[in-house]
N, C-alpha and C positions, 0 to 999 in steps of 0.2 A: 507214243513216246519218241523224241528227238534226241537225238545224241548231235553234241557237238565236242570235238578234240581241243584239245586249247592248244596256241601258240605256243612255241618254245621261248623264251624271255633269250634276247638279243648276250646278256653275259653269261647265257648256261650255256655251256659245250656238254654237258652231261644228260643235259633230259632229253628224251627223245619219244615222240608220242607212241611208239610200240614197245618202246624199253629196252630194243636190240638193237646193235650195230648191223646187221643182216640186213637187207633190202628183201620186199616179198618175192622178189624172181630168184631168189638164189636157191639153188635145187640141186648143188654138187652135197656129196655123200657127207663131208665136215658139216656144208650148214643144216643137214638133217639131224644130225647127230648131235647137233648145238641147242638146236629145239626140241630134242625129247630132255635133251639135260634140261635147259631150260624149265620145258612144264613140269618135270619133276620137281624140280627144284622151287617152283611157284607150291605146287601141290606139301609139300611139305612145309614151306613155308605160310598158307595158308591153314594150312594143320595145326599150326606151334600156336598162330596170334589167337585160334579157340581157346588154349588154354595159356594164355597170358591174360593175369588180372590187371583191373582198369587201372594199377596203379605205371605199368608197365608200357604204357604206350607213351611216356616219353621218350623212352628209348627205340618205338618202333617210328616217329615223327622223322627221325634220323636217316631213317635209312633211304634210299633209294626208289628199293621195291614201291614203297607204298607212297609215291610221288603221285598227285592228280593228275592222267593223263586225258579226260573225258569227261564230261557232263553230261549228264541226262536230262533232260526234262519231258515233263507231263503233265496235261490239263491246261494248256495252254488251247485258246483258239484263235482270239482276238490279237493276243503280242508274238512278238517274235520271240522265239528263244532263245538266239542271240543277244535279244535284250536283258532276257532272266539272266545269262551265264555274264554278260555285263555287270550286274548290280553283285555279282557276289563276289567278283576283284579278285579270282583264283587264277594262277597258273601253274606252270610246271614245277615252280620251286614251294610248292605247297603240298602237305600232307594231307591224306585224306584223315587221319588225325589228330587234326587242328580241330580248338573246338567247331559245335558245327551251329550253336547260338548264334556269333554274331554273323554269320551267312544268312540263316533265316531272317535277321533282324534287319541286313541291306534287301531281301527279296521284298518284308512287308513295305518297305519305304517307297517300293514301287505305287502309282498311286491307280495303276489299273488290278493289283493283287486284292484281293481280302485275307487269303491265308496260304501260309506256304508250310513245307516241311522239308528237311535235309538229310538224307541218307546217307551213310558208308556203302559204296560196293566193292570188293576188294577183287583185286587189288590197288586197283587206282580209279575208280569212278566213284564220284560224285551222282545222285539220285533228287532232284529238286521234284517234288511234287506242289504244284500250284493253283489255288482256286482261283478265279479270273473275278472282277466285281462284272458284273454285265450287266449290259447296254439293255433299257426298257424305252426309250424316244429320241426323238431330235428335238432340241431346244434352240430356237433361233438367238443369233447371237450379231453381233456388228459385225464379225468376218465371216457369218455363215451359219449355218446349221454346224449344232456340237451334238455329240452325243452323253446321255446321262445316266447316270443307277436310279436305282428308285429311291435313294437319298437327294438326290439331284446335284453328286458328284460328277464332275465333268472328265471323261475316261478319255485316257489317253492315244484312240483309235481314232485309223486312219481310211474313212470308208470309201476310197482310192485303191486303196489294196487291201484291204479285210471287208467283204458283203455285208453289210448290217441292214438286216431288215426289221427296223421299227416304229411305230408312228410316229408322228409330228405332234408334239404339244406346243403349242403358242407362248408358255412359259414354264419358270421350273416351281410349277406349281408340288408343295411337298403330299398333299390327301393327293393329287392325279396319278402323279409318278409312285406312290405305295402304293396304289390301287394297280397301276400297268403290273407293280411287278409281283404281286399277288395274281394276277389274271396270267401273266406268262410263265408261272409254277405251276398252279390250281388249275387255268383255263388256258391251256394253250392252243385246244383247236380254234377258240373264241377269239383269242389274242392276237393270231395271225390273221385275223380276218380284219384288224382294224388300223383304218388308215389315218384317222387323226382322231383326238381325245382333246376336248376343250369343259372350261368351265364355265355355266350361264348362272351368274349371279352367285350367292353363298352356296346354294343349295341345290343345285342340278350341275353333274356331267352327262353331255353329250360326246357318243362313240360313233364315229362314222365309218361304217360296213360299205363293201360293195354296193351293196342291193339297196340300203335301207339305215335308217340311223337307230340310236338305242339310248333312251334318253331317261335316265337312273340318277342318283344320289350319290353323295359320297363315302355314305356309309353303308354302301351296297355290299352283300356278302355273294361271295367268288361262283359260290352253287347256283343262286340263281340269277347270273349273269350267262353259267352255262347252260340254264336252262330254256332259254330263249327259241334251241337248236328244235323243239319240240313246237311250240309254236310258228316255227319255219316252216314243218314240214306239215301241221296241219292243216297250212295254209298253200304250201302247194298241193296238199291231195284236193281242194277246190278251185287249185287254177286260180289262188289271188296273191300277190305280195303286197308285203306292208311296207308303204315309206319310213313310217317309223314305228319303234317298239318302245312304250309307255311302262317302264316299273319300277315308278316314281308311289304307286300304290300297291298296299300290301297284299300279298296274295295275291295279284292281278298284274294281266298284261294286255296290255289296252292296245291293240292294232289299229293305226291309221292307213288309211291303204291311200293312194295317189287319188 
């Protein structure tokens, strides 16, 4: 989880991101004495807003105490969270409640999100939790390699500064890209193993492994594309590998060896 503070907006003389005029170094006996009042004073005022009914937070929007002074976010890996605390337009002169609908509703508008959720934490934090849509290849494009979902939405990552490690598809094939992202749920020791995924004609995808290629359908199910790991190894207990792995037939896995 990231916490980010928000700026104080240029016309507020009022908000202030700890809510005291106090600096942290001040350690004379008043400002000790300012900050026990203080968290009492929080303390009981987080006491009261338990029992005020929902109808009653208009009157708590008002006050001060419960000004946004922080953001939190979570489940972020791919975006920044500077980005997230961007798309929900809050600062200081904002309640934490305000509704919290239209927050979530600027977060999904993001187009690297799938789902997000907006929390109260009192007394003034804000709680974004975020599901990220993630990256299953690289899809060549006129300026380059892009990154894709397994819809073959083009995500908004910057693989400069976020590591994305995932295969090269030659286009935004939609059966290849739901197959990567079924294999990088279901089969992920499988999934990292592979370096590019193309399609040869209607009816064959080829998966290119380190070692050996893996050349399946598109209506391959996830199990036994993991199940290949067995085959690998019966093949190194005779000291042979296979250029490529044939289960294009049912029940069967046909080794080509070099």
């Amino acid at each position: 989880m990231t916490g980010v503070p928000l700026e104080r907006p240029a016309d507020d003389a009022r908000a202030t991101r700890d809510g005291s005029g106090a600096g942290p170094g001040d350690a004379s006996a008043p400002g000790r004495g300012r900050r026990v009042l203080r968290r009492l004073a929080q303390g009981l005022a987080l006491a009261a807003v338990v029992s005020v009914p929902w109808w009653g937070r208009a009157g708590l929007r008002r006050l001060d105490f419960f000004r946004v002074r922080a953001v939190e976010v979570s489940g972020v890996r791919y975006l920044e969270p500077a980005e997230i605390v961007r798309r929900l337009g809050v600062d200081t002169l904002r309640s934490i409640w305000d509704e919290l609908a239209p927050l979530e509703r600027r977060v999904l508008e993001h187009p690297g999100v799938r789902a997000a959720e907006v929390e109260r934490g009192l007394p003034g934090t804000l709680r974004v939790r975020v599901e990220e849509r993630l990256p299953v290849a690289f899809v060549p494009a006129p300026a380059g390699l892009r990154v894709v979902d397994e819809g073959g939405r083009v995500l908004p990552i910057d693989p400069s500064r976020r590591p994305v490690d995932v295969p090269i598809a030659p286009a935004a094939d939609t059966a290849v890209l739901r197959l990567l992202g079924e294999l990088r749920d279901g089969a992920p020791a499988f999934y990292r193993q592979v370096s590019e995924v193309r399609r040869v004609g209607r009816d064959e995808i080829v998966f290119r492994l380190p070692d050996a290629a893996v050349r399946t359908r598109p209506t391959v199910e996830v199990r036994r594309l993991a199940d290949i790991r067995f085959v690998e190894a019966d093949l190194a207990r005779r000291r042979l590998r296979a250029a490529e792995l044939d289960l294009r037939f049912r029940d069967q896995v046909i080794a080509r060896l070099p």
